[in-house]
C-alpha positions, 0 to 999 in steps of 0.5 A: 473551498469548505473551509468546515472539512479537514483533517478532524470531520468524520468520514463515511467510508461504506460501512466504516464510520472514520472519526477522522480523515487521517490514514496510516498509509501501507509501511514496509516495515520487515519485521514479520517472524519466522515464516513471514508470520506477524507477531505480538510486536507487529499487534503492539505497533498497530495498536499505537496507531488506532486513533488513525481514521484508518490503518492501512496495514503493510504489504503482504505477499499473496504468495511465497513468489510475490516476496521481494524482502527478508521477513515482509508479511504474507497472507497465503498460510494459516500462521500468517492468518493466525498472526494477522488476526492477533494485529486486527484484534489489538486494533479493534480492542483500541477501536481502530479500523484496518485494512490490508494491502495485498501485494505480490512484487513481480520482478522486484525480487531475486532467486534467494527470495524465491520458492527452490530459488527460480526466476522472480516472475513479470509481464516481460522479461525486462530485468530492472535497475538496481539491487534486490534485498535478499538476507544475504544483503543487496544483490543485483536485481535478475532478468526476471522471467516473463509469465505464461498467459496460461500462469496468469489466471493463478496469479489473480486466484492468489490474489483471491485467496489473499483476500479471503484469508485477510477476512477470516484474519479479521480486516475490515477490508483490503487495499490491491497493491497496485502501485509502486514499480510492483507486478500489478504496475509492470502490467499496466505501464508499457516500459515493463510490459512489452506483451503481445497476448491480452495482457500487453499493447493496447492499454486496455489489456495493460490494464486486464490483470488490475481488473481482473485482480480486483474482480477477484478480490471483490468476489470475497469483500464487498467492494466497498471494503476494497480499496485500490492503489496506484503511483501514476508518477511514481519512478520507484523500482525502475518504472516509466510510461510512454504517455501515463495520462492516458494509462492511469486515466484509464486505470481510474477510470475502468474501476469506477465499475466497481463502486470500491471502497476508494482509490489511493493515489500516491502521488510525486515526491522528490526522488520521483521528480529527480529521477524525471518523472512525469507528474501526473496531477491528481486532479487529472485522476479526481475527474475520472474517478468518481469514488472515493480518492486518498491522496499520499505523498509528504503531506503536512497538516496545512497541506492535507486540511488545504487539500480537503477544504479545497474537495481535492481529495477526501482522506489523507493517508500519512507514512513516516510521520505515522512510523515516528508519531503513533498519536500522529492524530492528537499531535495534529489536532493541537498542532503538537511538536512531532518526533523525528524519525530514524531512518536507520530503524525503518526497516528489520530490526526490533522495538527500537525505532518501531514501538519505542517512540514517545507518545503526546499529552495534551499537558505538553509532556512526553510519555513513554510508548505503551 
């Protein structure tokens, strides 16, 4: 244990000097404009929340077919460049940093959702639990249809052009949405891909679309402006692995080749374990990994400085206690009280339960949010 490293010691993350090792994890939020497009409300947001040592900003489609939510981000046309850039600006002006998760849903989608209403698209045609979320309210999820081998080289060059419009939008770097029950994690777990080309069976070739994904992206950022998440307990969106210490092992694995910014493990919650999830430890993926390693998943300030001390991982990332605290660093410097957050407001809507939570002063005293 270093009992010296916690929440507060800096962080040298590539080019990025982090004041502190608290990141603002990737929120949906759904609260981009007409056409997908973020606005000044989202600026007002993430410029709250600039003390984090690094923001990670939400999940945004790479395309019109990697939506899977009413007014979710994208990052494929010019006025979601354009707004994007009003985010980083606001960020920069605080003297944050920013990156943004670039994200493409897969099956986890519905034809009110999709371009002139086809097929949500997956490595297999395998139609998953539950309900989708479409502006008409929740709908049963589809059978999705399975892609080509042949359509999977223009999915990865979306994911190319994602990253180059996150650039000339002014990020600091991107993070590969790779987690989650998303498309990148149908490939690589073997319940969602049932493949026989290169992309399924052996997981080497689960494995093929991250890669390549992340070969992309890294031919637009330097890698060490590229981040990778991945969920190897998750159970969010109907997702299951026949043996995933051997899948993600892997995945943390295969891309030390890439010397990345980090990679960012969200790891076992509650809702996983109820759902019965195999929990695989992160130490199992600290020993592969040799970069880099963000951990997420209802960390606490004891936790998180426990985790750190302790070398078991280097950053901690935050979510609903960034969505109700936008000082969430101060509050946790002098141990503060925290806002409550309303899960109501968590997703669509306006200021309330998104701008509007009350800020900390170091004498005690609540102040309105700016």
């Amino acid at each position: 244990m270093n009992s010296d490293i916690n929440l507060f010691s800096p962080y040298q993350l590539g080019e990025l000097e982090l004041p502190n090792r608290i990141v603002m994890a990737p929120l949906t939020r759904q609260r981009a404009g007409e056409g997908n497009v973020p606005h000044q409300l989202n600026a007002t947001y993430y410029a709250q929340r600039a003390s984090a040592g690094l923001i990670i900003a939400e999940a945004s489609q790479v395309s019109p077919q990697g939506q899977g939510y009413p007014n979710t981000p994208g990052i494929y046309s010019p006025e979601q460049v354009a707004g994007w850039e009003l985010v980083t600006d606001a960020v920069h002006q605080q003297g944050g940093r920013i990156f943004l998760q670039l994200w493409h849903v897969g099956r986890i989608s519905h034809p009110d959702l999709q371009p002139g209403g086809e097929l949500p698209v997956a490595p297999s045609a395998i139609a998953p639990k539950g309900e989708a979320l479409t502006y008409e309210g929740r709908k049963p999820f589809v059978t999705p249809r399975a892609l080509e081998t042949s359509e999977i080289p223009g999915i990865v060059e979306s994911y190319r052009l994602g990253a180059i419009n996150a650039l000339a939008a002014g990020f600091d770097g991107v993070e590969i949405h790779a987690a989650n029950g998303y498309l990148i994690d149908q490939f690589l777990r073997d319940s969602t891909n049932q493949r026989t080309d290169k992309y399924g069976g052996s997981i080497e070739n689960r494995a093929r679309l991250l890669v390549e994904v992340t070969e992309a992206v890294t031919s637009v950022w330097d890698a060490k402006q590229v981040g990778v998440r991945l969920s190897p307990s998750g159970t969010f969106n109907d997702m299951r692995d026949s043996n995933p210490l051997e899948t993600f092992g892997y995945a943390a694995q295969v891309l030390n080749k890439f010397d990345l910014a980090y990679l960012h493990i969200f790891e076992a919650i509650d809702a996983d374990i109820k759902h019965g999830a195999t929990v695989i430890p992160t130490s199992h993926l600290r020993e592969r990994y040799t970069g880099t390693l963000i951990v997420n998943g209802g960390y606490t300030r004891e936790k998180a400085n426990a985790v750190l001390a302790n070398k078991e991982a280097d950053l901690v990332a935050f979510g609903t206690l960034f969505i109700a605290n936008p000082d969430l660093p101060e509050r946790l410097a002098v141990n503060a009280p925290l806002n409550q957050p309303d899960p109501e407001s968590f997703y669509g809507g306006g200021e309330k339960g998104y701008t509007d939570y009350p800020f900390w002063t170091a004498a005690g005293e609540q102040l309105a949010s700016v």
